[in-house]
C-alpha positions in Angstrom: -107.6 6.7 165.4 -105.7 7.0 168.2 -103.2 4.2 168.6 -100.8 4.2 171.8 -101.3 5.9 175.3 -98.7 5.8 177.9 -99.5 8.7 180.8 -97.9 7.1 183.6 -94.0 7.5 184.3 -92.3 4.4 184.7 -89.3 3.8 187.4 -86.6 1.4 189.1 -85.6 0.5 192.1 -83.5 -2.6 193.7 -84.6 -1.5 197.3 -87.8 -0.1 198.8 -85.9 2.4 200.8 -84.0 3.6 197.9 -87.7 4.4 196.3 -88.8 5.8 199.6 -85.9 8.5 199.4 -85.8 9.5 196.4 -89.6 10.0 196.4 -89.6 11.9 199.6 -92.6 9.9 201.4 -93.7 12.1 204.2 -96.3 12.7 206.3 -98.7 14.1 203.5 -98.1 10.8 201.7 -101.1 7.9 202.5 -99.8 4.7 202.3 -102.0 1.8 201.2 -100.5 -1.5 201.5 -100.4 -4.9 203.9 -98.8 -5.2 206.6 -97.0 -8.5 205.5 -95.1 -6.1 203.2 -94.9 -3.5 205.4 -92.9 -5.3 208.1 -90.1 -7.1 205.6 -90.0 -3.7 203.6 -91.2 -0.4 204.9 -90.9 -0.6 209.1 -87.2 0.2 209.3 -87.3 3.1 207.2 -89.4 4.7 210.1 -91.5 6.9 207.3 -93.8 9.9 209.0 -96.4 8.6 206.0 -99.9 7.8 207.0 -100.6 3.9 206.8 -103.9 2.0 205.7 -103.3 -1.6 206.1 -105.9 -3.2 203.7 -106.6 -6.7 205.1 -107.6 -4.7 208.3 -110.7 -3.9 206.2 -111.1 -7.5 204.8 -109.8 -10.3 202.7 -109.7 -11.6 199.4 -110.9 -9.1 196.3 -111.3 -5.5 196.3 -115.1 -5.1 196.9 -117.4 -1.8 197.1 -117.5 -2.5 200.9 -113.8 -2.5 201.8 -113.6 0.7 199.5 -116.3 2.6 201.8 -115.4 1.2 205.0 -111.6 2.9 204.2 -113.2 5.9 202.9 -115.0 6.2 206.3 -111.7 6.0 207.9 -109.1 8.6 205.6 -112.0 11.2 205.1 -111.1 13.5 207.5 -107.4 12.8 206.4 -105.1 15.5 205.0 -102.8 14.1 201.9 -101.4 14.8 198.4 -100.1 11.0 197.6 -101.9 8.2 197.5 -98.9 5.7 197.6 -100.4 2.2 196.5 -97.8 -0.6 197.6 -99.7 -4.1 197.2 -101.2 -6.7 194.6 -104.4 -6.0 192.7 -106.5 -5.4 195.5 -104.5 -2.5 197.0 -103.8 -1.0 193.9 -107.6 -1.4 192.4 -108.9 0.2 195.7 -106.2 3.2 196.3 -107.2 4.2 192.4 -110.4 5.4 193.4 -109.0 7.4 196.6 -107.5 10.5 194.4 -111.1 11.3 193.1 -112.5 14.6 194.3 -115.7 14.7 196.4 -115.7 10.9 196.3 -118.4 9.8 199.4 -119.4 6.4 198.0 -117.4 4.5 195.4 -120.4 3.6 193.7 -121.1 7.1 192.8 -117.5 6.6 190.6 -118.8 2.8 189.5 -122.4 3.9 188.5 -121.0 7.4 187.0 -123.1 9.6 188.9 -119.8 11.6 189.5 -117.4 13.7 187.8 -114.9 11.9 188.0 -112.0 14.6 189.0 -108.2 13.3 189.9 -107.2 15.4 193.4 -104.5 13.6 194.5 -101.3 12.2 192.8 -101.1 8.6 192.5 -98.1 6.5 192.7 -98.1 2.6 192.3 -96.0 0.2 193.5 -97.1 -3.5 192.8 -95.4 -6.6 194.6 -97.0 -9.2 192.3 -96.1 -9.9 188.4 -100.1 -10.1 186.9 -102.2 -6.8 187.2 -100.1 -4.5 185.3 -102.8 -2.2 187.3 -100.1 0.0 187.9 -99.9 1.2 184.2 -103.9 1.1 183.4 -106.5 3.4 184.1 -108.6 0.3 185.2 -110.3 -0.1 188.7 -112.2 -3.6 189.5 -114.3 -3.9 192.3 -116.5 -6.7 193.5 -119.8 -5.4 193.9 -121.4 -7.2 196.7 -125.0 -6.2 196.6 -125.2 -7.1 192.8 -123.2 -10.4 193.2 -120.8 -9.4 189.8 -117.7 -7.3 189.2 -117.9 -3.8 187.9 -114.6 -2.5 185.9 -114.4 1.7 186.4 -112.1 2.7 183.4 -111.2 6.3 183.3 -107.7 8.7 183.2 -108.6 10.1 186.1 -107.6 7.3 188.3 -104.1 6.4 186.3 -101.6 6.6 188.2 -98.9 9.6 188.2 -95.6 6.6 189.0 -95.6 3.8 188.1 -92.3 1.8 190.4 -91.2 -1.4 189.8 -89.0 -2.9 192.8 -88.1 -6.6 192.1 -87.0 -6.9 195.8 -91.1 -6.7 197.0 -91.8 -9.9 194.9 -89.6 -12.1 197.0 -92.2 -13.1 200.0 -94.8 -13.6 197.4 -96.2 -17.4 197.8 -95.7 -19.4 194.7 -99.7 -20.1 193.9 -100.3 -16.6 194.2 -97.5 -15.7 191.8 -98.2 -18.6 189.5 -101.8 -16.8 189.4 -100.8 -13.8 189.4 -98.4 -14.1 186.0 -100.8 -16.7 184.0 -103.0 -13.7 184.6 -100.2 -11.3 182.9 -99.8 -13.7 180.2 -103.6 -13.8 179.6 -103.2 -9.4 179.4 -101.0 -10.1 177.0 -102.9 -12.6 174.8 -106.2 -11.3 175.1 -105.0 -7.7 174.3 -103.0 -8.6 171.2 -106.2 -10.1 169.7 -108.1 -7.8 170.6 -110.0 -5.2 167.5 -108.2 -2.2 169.4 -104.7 -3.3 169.2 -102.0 -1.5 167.2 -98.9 -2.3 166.1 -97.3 -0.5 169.3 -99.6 -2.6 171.8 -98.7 -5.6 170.1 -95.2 -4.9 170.3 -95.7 -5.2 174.3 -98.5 -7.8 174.1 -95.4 -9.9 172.6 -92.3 -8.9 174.8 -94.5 -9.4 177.9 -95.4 -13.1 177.1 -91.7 -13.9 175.4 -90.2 -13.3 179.0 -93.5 -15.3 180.9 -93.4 -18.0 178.9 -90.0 -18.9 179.1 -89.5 -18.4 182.9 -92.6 -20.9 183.1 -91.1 -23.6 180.8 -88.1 -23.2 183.5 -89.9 -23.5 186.3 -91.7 -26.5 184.9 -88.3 -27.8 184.4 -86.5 -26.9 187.7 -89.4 -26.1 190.0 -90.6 -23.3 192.0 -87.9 -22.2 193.3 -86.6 -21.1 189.8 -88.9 -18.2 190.1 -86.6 -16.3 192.1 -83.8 -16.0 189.6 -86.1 -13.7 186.9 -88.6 -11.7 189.6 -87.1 -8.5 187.8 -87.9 -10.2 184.8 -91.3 -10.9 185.2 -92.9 -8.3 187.4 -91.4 -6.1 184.0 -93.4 -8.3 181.6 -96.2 -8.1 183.8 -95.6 -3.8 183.0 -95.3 -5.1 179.5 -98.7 -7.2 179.7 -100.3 -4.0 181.4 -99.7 -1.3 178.7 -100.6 -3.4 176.0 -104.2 -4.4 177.7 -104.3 -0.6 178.9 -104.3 0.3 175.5 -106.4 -2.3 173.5 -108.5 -4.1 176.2 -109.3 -7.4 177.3 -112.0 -9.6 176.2 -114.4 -12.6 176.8 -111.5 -14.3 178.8 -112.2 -12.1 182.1 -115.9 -11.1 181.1 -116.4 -15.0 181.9 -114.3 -14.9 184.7 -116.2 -11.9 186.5 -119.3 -14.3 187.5 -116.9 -17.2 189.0 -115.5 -14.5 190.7 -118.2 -12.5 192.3 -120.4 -15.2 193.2 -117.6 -17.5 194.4 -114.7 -15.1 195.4 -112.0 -17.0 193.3 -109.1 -14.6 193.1 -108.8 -12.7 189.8 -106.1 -14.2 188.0 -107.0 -18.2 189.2 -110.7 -17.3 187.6 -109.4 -15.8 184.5 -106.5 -19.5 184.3 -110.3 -21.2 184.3 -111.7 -19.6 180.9 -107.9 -18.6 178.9 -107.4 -21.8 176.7 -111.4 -22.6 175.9 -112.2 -19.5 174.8 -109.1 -19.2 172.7 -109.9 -22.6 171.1 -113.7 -21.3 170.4 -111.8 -18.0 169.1 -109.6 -20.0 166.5 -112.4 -22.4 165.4 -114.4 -19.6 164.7 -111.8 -17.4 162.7 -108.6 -19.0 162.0 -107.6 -16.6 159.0 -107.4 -13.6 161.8 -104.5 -11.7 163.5 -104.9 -15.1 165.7 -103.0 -17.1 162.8 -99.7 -14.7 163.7 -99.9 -15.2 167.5 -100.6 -19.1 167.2 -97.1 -19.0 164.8 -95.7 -17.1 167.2 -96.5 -18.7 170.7 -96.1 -22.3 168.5 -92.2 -21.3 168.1 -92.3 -21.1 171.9 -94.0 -23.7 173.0 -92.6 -26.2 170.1 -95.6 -27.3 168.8 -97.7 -27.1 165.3 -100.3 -23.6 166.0 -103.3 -25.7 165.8 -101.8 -27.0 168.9 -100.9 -23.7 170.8 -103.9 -23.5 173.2 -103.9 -27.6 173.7 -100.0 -27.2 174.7 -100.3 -24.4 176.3 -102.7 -26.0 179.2 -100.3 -29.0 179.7 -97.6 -25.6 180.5 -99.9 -23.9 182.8 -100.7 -27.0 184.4 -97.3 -27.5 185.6 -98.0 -24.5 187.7 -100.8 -24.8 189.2 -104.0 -27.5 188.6 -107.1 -26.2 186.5 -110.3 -26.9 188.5 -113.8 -27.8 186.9 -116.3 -25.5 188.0 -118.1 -27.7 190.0 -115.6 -27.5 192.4 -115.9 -23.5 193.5 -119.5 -24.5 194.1 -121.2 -23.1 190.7 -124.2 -25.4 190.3 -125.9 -26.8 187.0 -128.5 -24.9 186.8 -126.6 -21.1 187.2 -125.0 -22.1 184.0 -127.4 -20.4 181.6 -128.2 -18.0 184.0 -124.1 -16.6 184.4 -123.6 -17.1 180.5 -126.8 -14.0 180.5 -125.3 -11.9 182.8 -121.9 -11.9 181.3 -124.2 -10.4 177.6 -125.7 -8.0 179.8 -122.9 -6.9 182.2 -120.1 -7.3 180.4 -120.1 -5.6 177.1 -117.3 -3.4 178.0 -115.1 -6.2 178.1 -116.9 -8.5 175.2 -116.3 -5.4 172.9 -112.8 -6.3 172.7 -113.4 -9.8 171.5 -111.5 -11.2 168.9 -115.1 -12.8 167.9 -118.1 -12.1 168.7 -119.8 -15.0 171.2 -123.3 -15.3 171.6 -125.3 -16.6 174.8 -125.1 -20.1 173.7 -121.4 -20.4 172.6 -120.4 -18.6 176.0 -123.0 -21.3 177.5 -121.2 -24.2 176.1 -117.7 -22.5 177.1 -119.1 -22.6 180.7 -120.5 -26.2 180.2 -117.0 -27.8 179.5 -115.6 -26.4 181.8 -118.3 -27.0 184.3 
């Protein structure tokens, strides 16, 4: 039984340019990034690198279309590095770019390719939720099938890892907010999950130590307190990532994926939706579990009874941003039943990590109260 994996190498940086220099980026480096980073962070170092600004290409999620549309464009490009410098988009699309023979990323998706690494990777993420950087985890949006598809394989893990505090500063607070209730969620889901270890657990629990108590100060102080721990939490977010990277994540985001794809809610607002509910149906279910020890844990944070964890833990998150009903991204009575399917059908690479198993009708009624 195999019980840790770490393949990426993990560095530090205060500056960009400091990164830039000691990595050498040159002109056989592609650069995959926004240009709303790029201007603050990368213009002044006048780097010979190849540049791929990704909104260019479209907006929102990383979806099969934006991923072909820039493999149209770079194919006739000459490159070692794929340099990912962005939020889960960017990294989620560069993965797929170091892939040999790669003509259509649905080829890699649907697994009707060897799936060969070409090209070093290096990552570089300037939000504190995907951990993507440390996973061997690509999600696209997959627009003709109106879902998400999840490619997980160690050909598309990245070589360097880089955490630079400095790129979190121009990050808006809801996307941040979204972004690290999404970290958190990593961590939860993954120390629950049936292929944790003690090693995972270890980060599952030092990732949401650090999140948790930056949000209780920010609930106290406000936004602007966020600024004071960015190195802080874009490191628990690395924290949250190795420990889903090695034992998964579960019914949380395999509910999410439908909101998601038919609705285009970002990924870490659709997962804030489904966290608490399916963690109550998860503790009603089995409360003698490994859930017991994270309840008593997370209750010594949150200074309330463990029964009350998940109840307690809403009112925190909602200091940070508002929970929505479903209704309100335009999901309509009568997909209800129909989503809850497609999540048993779609999604069992995700629901095999579940603490418990849910069947169509418990992940129905999940849906339903939130709806």
């Amino acid at each position: 039984m195999q019980l840790f994996k770490l393949k990426s190498v993990t560095h530090s940086f205060d500056t960009f340019a400091e990164f830039a220099q000691e990595f050498n980026l040159g002109e056989r480096d592609l650069v995959i990034t926004n240009a709303f980073i790029y201007e603050p962070y990368m213009k002044a170092c006048q780097l010979p690198c190849r540049f791929i600004m990704q909104e260019k290409y479209g907006l929102g999620e990383p979806s099969d279309e934006m991923m072909n549309q820039i493999l149209a464009d770079i194919r006739d490009l000459q490159f070692d590095r794929v340099i990912a410098i962005g939020g889960g988009t960017v990294i989620d699309i560069s993965k797929l770019f170091v892939l040999k023979d790669l003509k259509d990323v649905m080829d890699a998706f649907d697994h009707k390719m060897p799936l060969i690494k070409e090209k070093q990777l290096v990552i570089v993420p300037t939000t504190c939720g995907t951990g993507s950087e440390v996973t061997n985890i690509s999600i696209a949006e997959i627009k003709s099938r109106r879902t998400k598809m999840g490619l997980a394989d160690d050909a598309i893990v990245a070589d360097d890892a880089v955490i630079i505090p400095e790129l979190l500063k121009t990050l808006p607070f809801q996307f941040y907010a979204c972004s690290a209730i999404d970290a958190l969620i990593h961590a939860v889901e993954a120390y629950v999950s049936p292929k944790a270890s003690p090693y995972s657990r270890l980060f599952s629990e030092a990732a949401w130590d650090i999140i948790l108590e930056v949000f209780k100060k920010i609930a106290e102080h406000g936004p602007e307190y966020r600024f004071e721990k960015l190195g802080e939490m874009i490191m628990a977010s690395n924290y949250a990532g190795i420990a889903f990277g090695n034992a998964g994540v579960g019914a949380v985001h395999a509910l999410s994926y439908p909101l998601g794809g038919n609705y285009h809610v970002p990924h870490g607002e659709a997962n804030y939706q489904f966290f608490t509910e399916v963690f109550k149906v998860y503790q009603k279910k089995n409360p003698f579990g490994q859930i017991v020890e994270m309840s008593w844990k997370l209750s010594k944070i949150l200074n309330c009874q463990p029964e009350q964890v998940f109840s307690e833990m809403d009112k925190l998150l909602g200091c940070l941003i508002n929970k929505k009903q479903l209704r309100e991204y335009g999901m309509k009575d009568e997909e209800v039943r129909g989503f809850a399917e497609a999540v048993i059908q779609t999604q069992q690479r995700l629901l095999a990590n579940n603490y418990v198993e849910l069947s169509v009708d418990e992940i129905e009624a999940i849906y339903r109260i939130l709806y």
